[in-house]
C-alpha positions as CSV (number, residue, x, y, z in Angstrom):
1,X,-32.8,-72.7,7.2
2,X,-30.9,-70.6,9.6
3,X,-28.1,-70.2,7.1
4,X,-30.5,-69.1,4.6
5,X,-32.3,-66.9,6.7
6,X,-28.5,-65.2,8.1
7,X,-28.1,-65.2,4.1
8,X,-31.0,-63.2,3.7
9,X,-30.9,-60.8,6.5
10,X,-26.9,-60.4,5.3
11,X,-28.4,-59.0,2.0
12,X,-31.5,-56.7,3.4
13,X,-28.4,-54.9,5.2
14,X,-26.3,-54.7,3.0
15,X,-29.4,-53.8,0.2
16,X,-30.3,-50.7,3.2
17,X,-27.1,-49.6,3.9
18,X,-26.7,-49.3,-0.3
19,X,-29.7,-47.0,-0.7
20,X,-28.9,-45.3,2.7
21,X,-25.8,-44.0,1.2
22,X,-27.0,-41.8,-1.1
23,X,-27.9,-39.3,1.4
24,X,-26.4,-36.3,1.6
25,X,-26.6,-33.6,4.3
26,X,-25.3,-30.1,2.3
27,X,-24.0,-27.4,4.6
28,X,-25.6,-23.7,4.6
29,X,-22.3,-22.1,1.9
30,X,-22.1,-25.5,-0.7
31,X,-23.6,-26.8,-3.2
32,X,-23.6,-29.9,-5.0
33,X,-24.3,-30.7,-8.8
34,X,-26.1,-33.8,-10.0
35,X,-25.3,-36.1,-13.1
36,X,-28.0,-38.7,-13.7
37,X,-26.5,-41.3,-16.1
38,X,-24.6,-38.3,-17.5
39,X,-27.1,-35.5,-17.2
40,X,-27.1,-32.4,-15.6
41,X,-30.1,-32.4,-13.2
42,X,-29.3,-29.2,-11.5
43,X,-28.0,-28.1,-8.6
44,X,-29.2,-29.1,-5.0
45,X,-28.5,-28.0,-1.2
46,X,-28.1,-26.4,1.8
47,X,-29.4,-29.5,3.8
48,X,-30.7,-33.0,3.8
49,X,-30.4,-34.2,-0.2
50,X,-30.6,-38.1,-2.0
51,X,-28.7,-38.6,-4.6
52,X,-29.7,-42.3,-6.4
53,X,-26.8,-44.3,-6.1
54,X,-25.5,-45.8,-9.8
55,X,-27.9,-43.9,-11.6
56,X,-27.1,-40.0,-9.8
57,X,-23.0,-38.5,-9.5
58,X,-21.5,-35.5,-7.6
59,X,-18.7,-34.4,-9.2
60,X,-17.8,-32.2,-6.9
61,X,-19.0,-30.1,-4.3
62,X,-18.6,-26.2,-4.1
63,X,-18.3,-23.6,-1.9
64,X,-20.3,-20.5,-2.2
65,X,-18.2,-18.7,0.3
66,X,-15.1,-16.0,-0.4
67,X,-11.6,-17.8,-1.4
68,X,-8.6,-16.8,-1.0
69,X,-6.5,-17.2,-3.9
70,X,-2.5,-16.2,-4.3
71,X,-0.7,-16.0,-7.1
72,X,2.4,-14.6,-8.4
73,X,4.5,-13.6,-11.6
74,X,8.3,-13.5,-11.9
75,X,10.9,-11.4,-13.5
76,X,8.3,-9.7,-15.5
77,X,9.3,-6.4,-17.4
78,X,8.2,-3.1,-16.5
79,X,7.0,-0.7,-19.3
80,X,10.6,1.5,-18.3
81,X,12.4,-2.4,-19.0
82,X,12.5,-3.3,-15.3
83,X,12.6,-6.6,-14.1
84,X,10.3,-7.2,-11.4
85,X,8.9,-10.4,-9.0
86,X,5.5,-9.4,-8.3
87,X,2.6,-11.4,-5.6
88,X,-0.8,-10.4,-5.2
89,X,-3.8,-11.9,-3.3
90,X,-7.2,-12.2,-5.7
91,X,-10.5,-12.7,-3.5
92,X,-13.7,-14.9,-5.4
93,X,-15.9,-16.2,-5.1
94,X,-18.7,-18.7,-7.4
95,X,-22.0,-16.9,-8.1
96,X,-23.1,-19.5,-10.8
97,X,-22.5,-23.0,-9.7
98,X,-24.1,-24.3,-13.2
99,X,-21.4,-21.9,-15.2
100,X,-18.3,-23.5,-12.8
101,X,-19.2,-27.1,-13.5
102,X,-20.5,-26.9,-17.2
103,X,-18.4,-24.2,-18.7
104,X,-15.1,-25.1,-17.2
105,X,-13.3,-28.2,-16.2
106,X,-11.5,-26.7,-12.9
107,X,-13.2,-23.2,-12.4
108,X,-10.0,-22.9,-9.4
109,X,-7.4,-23.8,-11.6
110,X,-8.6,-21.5,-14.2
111,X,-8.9,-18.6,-12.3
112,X,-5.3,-18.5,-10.9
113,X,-4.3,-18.8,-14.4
114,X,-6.2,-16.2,-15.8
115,X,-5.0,-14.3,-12.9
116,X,-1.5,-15.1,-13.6
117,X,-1.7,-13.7,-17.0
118,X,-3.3,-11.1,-16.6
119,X,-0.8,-9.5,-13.6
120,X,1.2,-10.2,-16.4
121,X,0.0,-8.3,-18.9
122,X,-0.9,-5.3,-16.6
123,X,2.7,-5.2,-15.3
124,X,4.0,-4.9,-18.9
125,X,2.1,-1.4,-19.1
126,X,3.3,0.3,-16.3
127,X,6.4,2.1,-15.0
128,X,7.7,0.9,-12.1
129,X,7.1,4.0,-10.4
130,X,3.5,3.8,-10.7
131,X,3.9,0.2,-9.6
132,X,4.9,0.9,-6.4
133,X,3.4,4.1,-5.6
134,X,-0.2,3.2,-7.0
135,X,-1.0,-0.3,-5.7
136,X,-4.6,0.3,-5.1
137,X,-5.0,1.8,-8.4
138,X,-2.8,-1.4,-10.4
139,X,-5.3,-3.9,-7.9
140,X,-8.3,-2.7,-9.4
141,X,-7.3,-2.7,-12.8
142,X,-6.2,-6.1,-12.3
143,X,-9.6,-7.1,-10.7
144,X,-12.0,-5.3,-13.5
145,X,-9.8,-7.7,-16.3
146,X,-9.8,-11.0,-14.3
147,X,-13.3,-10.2,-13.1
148,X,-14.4,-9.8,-17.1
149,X,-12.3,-12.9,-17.9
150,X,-14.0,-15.2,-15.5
151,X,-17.6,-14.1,-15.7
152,X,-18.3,-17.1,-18.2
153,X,-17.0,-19.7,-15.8
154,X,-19.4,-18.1,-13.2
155,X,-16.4,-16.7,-10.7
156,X,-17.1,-13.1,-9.3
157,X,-13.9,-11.8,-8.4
158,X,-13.8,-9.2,-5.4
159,X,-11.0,-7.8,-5.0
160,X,-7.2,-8.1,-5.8
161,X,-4.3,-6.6,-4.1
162,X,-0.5,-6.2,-4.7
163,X,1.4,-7.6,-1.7
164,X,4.9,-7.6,-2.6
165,X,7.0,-5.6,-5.6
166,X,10.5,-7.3,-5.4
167,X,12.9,-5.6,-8.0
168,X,16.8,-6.2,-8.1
169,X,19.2,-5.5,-5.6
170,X,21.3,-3.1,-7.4
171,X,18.4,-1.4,-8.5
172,X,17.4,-0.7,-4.8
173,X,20.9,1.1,-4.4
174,X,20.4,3.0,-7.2
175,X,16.8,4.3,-5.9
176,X,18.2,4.7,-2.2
177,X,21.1,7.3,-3.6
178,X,18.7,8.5,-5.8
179,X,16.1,8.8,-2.6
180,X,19.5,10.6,-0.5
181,X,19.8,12.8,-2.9
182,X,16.4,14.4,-3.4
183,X,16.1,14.6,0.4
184,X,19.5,16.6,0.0
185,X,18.3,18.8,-2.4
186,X,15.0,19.3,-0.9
187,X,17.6,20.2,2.4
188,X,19.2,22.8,0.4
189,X,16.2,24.4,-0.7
190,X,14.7,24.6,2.7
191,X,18.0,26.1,4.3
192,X,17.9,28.6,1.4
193,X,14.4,29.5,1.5
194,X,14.8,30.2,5.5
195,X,17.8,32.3,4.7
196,X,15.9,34.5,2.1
197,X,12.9,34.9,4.4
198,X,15.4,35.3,7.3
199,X,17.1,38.1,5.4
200,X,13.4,40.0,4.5
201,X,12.9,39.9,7.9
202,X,15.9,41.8,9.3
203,X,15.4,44.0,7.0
204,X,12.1,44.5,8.2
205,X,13.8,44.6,11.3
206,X,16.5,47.9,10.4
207,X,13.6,49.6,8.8
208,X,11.7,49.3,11.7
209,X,14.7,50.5,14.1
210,X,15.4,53.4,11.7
211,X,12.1,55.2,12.5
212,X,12.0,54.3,15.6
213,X,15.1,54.8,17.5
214,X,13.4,53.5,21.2
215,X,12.9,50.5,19.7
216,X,16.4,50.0,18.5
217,X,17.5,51.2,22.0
218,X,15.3,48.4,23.9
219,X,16.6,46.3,21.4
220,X,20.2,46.9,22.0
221,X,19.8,46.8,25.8
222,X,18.2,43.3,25.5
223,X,21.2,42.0,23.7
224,X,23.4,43.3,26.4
225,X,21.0,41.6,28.5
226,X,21.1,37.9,27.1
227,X,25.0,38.1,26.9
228,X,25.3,38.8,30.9
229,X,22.6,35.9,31.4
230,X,25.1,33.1,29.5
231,X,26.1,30.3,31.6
232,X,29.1,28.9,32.4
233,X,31.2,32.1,30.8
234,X,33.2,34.7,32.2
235,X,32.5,37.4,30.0
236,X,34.1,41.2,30.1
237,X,31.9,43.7,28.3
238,X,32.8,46.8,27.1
239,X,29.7,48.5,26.9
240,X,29.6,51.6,25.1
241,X,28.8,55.1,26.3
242,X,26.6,56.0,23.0
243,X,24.1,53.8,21.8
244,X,24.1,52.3,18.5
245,X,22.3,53.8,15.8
246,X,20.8,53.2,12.1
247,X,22.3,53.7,9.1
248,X,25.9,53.7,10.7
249,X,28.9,51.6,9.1
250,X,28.9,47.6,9.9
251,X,29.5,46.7,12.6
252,X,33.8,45.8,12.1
253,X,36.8,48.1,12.1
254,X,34.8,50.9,10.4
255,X,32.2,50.9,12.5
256,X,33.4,50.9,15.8
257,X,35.9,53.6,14.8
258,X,32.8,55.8,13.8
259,X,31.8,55.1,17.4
260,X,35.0,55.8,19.0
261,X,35.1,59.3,17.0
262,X,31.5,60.2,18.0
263,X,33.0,59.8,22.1
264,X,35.8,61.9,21.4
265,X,33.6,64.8,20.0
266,X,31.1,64.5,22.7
267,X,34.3,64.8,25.3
């Protein structure tokens, strides 16, 4: 009798701990399908959920919240023929759990690939100038296609970014010269441009000095001025007994012999 009775309190345990298992506590972000004997049922949580045992089946349960998914595509060719390695980041997320479990076998799986493909494809249009200047602009192309792609499977994608454009070494050479180059023109340019607008401006200057004499005069005593004032020199100036004036000979061999005539005549 006592085995018996151990016997039969052995199987009310194990009989409550069978029908006890088929409680479920579902957190806030998943969500769990339901297969009775093969059936979708629908779709059941957040919280406290019994699922039959032998008769009711999760396949698998899903999370409502944004993933993170990487992917990547190698040696892919530029519209201009470039060979490029390319990774990007795609975030989704599942906004129709029924979609992700009855239109598609791996909903995860399929998005990376479709993602995959599609960098792909997008890459294949573009220059690689555009590539790396327009990253933004290439990530949401790439999210409006993938996004269109996976809208049967129930996956709203977010957002996709371009992390990385790796091209070939010797083609980074080639765009640093080229890159030293254009800096060196746009050097050149600069330095002329400041010559021509320095030029304007003395002749600004002489026009200036030629109607008004005082000005020249103020001028020219200045100059004497910041020559005595320079450090660290012993300087001998000769300073004229006339002062300069506009519209006389460069200053050179010509022009100081004009001066040295004018102090003759005026002795």
């Amino acid at each position: 009798m006592n085995a018996l009775g151990f016997l039969g309190a052995l199987i009310v345990i194990i009989v409550v701990l069978f029908l006890l298992s088929g409680i479920r506590i579902i957190k806030e972000w998943e969500r769990i399908p339901v297969l009775r004997l093969g059936r979708y049922v629908g779709i059941r949580g957040p919280g406290v959920t019994y699922v039959i045992p032998l008769i009711e089946r999760v396949p698998r349960t899903i999370s409502t919240r944004i993933m993170t998914i990487p992917f990547r595509t190698e040696q892919t060719l530029t519209i201009d023929n470039v060979p490029v390695n390319v990774d990007a980041v795609m975030y989704c997320k599942p906004v129709d759990v029924e979609k992700c479990i009855l239109n598609v076998e791996d909903y995860l799986s399929a998005t990376q690939w479709a993602a995959q493909t599609t960098l792909r494809e997008v890459i294949g249009k573009i220059d690689l100038n555009e590539l790396l200047a327009e990253r933004e602009k290439v990530g949401a192309h790439l999210r409006e296609i993938i996004d269109e792609k996976t809208e049967a499977w129930g996956v709203k994608v977010t957002a996709v970014e371009v992390k990385d454009v790796i091209i070939p070494s010797i083609l980074q050479d080639a765009m640093s010269r080229q890159a030293q180059a254009e800096r060196e023109r746009m050097a050149r340019v600069t330095l002329a441009t400041a010559e021509l607008q320095s030029a304007q401006k003395m002749i600004e200057a002489a026009d200036l000095y030629e109607k008004n004499p005082k000005a020249l005069a103020l001028r020219w005593m200045n100059i004497l001025y910041e020559i005595g004032q320079q450090p660290g020199t012993n300087t001998i100036m000769l300073i004229p007994s006339v002062m300069p004036e506009v519209g006389f000979a460069p200053i050179g061999f010509y022009g100081l012999r004009k001066i040295g005539e004018k102090e003759k005549r005026e002795t």
